[in-house]
C-alpha positions in Angstrom: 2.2 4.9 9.4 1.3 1.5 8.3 2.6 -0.4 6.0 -0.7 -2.6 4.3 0.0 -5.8 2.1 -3.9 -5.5 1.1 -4.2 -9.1 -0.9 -2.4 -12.4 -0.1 -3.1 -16.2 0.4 -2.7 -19.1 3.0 -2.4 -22.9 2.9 -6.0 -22.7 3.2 -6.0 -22.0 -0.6 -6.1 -24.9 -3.0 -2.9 -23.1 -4.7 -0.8 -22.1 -1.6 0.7 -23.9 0.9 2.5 -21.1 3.4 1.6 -21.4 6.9 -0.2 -18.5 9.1 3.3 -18.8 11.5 5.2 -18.2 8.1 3.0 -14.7 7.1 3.5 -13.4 10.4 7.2 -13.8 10.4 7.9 -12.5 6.9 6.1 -9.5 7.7 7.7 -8.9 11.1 10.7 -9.4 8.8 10.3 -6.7 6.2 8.6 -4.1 7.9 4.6 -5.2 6.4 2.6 -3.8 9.9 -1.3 -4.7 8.1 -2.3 -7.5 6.3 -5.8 -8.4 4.4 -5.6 -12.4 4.2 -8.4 -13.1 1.5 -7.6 -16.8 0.3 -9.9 -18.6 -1.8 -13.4 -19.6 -1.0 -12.8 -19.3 3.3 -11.4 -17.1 5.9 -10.1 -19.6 8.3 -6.6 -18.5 6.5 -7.3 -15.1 8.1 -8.7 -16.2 11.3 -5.6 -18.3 11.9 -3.3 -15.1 10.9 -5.2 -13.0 13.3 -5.3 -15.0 16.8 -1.2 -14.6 16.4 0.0 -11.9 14.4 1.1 -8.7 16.2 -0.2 -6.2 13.6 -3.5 -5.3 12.3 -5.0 -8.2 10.3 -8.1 -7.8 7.7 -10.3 -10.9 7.5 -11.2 -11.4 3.7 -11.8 -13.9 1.4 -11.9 -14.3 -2.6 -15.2 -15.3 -3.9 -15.1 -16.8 -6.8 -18.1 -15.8 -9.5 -18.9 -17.0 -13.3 -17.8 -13.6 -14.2 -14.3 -13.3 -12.4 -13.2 -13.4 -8.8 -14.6 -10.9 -5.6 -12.6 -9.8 -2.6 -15.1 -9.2 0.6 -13.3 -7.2 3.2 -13.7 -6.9 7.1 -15.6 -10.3 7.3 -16.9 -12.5 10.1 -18.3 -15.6 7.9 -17.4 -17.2 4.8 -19.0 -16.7 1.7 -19.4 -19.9 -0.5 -18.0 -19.6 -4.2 -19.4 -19.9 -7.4 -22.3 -17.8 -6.7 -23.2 -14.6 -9.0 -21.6 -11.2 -8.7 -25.4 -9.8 -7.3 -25.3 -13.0 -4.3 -21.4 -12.0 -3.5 -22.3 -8.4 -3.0 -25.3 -9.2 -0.9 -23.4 -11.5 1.1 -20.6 -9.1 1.6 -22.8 -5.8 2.3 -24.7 -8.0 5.1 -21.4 -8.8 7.2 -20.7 -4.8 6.9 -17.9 -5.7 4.8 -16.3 -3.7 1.9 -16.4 -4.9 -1.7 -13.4 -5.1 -3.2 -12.4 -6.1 -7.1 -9.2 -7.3 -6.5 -6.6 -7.5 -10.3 -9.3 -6.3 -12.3 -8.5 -6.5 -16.1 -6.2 -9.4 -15.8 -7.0 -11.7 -18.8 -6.2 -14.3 -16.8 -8.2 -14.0 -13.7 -10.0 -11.0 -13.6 -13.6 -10.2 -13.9 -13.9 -10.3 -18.1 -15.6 -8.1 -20.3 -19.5 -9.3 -19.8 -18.5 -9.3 -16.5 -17.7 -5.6 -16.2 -20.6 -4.5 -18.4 -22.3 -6.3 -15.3 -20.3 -4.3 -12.5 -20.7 -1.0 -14.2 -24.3 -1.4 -12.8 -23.3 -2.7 -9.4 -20.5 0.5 -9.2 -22.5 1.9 -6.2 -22.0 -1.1 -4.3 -17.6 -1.4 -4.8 -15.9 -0.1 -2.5 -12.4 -0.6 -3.5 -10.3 -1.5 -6.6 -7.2 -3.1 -6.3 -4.9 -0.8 -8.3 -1.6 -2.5 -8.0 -1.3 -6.4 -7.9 2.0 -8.1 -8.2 1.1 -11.4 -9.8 -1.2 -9.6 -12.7 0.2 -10.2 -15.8 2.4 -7.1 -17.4 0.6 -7.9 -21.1 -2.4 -5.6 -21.7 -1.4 -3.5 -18.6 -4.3 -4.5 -16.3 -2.8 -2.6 -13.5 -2.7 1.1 -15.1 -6.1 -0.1 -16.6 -7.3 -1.1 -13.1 -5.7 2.7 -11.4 -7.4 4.5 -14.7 -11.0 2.7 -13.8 -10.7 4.2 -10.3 -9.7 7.0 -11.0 -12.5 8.0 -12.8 -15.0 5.9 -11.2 -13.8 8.0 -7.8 -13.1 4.6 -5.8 -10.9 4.1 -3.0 -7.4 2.3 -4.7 -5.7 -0.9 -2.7 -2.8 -2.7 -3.4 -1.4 -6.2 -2.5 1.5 -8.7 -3.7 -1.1 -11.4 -3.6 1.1 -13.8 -2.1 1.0 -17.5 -2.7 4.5 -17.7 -1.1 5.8 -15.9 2.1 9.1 -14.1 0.0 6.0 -12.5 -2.5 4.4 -10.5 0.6 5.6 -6.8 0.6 6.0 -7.3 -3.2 2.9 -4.1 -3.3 1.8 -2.5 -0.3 0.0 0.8 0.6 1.5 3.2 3.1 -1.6 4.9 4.8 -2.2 6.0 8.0 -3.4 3.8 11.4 -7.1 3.3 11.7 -9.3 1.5 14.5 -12.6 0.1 11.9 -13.7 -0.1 9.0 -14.6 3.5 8.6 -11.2 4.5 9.6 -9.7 2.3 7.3 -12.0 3.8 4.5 -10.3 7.4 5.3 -6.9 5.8 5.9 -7.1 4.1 2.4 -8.4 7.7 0.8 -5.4 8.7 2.2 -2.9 6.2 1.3 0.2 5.8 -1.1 1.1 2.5 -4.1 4.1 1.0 -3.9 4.9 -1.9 -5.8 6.5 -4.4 -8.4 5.9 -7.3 -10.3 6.6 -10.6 -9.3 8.4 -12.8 -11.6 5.8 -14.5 -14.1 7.2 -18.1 -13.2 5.9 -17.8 -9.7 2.8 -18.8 -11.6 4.5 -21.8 -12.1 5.7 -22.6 -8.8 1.8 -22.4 -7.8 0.4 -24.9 -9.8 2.9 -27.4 -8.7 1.8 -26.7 -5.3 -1.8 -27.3 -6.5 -0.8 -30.3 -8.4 1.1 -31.2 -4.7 -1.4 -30.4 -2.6 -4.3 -32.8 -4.6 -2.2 -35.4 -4.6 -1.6 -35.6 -1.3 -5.2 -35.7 -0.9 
């Protein structure tokens, strides 16, 4: 069985400094056997994760829309940011990737409420919801919203700590069986269990001194 830490970041995100050598080792660490890597606005992050890592790694990336924030899965090129919610699909669905709606319902970085009047529409074209995200916010319950949504939408359900730090990853994780594509993986996910917690809310703190750090540097 794997163990699948479906969302977390790398130094290649403005807001994260953690090195590919450091995600490999934590998860060798605790036990994490699968990894989507979907940093903001590139997949080098993923790339770099993949040429060493032992385990299965997912290529992602999160595209960042007027109306919230899209995971593509199983991708081969990046996807520029700040293009619409129609131009991220496209862009995903042509790289045979999975569209994913990673801590939907999260006031603070979620896709808002014009947004998902927007995505209703588009609901043929998602392919997964992220169900279980450790960083979302524990006011207005945007996870059990997120697990309702796809629940009744009928969508497959991920999970991920959404790691900006290497002790975050593991924080949620899906146990599902091994799979060799991205069909398997679709069946595998179908399949899988949530296990999770919430990371402590200052971590959000911790990450915009690391932006603040990093633009400095610059």
């Amino acid at each position: 069985m794997l163990k699948a830490d479906l969302h977390m970041h790398t130094r290649y995100s403005f807001d994260c400094t953690t090195t590919p050598q450091a995600i490999v080792r934590r998860c060798q660490k605790i036990g994490i056997n699968c990894v989507a890597v979907a940093d903001h606005g590139t997949i080098e992050g993923a790339l770099r994760v993949k040429e060493t890592a032992p385990f299965r790694v997912i290529v992602a990336e999160e595209i960042l829309t007027p109306l919230g924030e899209i995971m593509g899965m199983f991708l081969t090129e990046t996807i520029p940011s700040n293009i619409s919610v129609d131009e991220a699909f496209r862009r995903i669905k042509a790289q045979n990737g999975l569209v994913c709606l990673p801590h939907p319902f999260d006031s603070m970085r979620g896709i808002n409420d014009r947004g998902f009047s927007q995505i209703v529409g588009l609901l043929p074209q998602v392919d997964v919801i992220e169900v279980f995200n450790s960083r979302a916010m524990r006011l207005g319950n945007s996870n059990a919203k997120a697990l309702a949504f796809a629940t009744e939408h009928r969508l497959l359900k991920s999970a991920g700590s959404d790691a900006h730090t290497a002790g975050e990853i593991g924080h949620a994780y899906v146990e599902m069986p091994e799979f060799d594509d991205i069909n398997g993986f679709r069946q595998a996910l179908a399949q899988g269990r949530i296990f999770g917690h919430h990371t402590c809310p200052m971590i959000h703190v911790i990450s915009t001194f690391k932006t603040l750090k990093k633009r400095i540097l610059r």
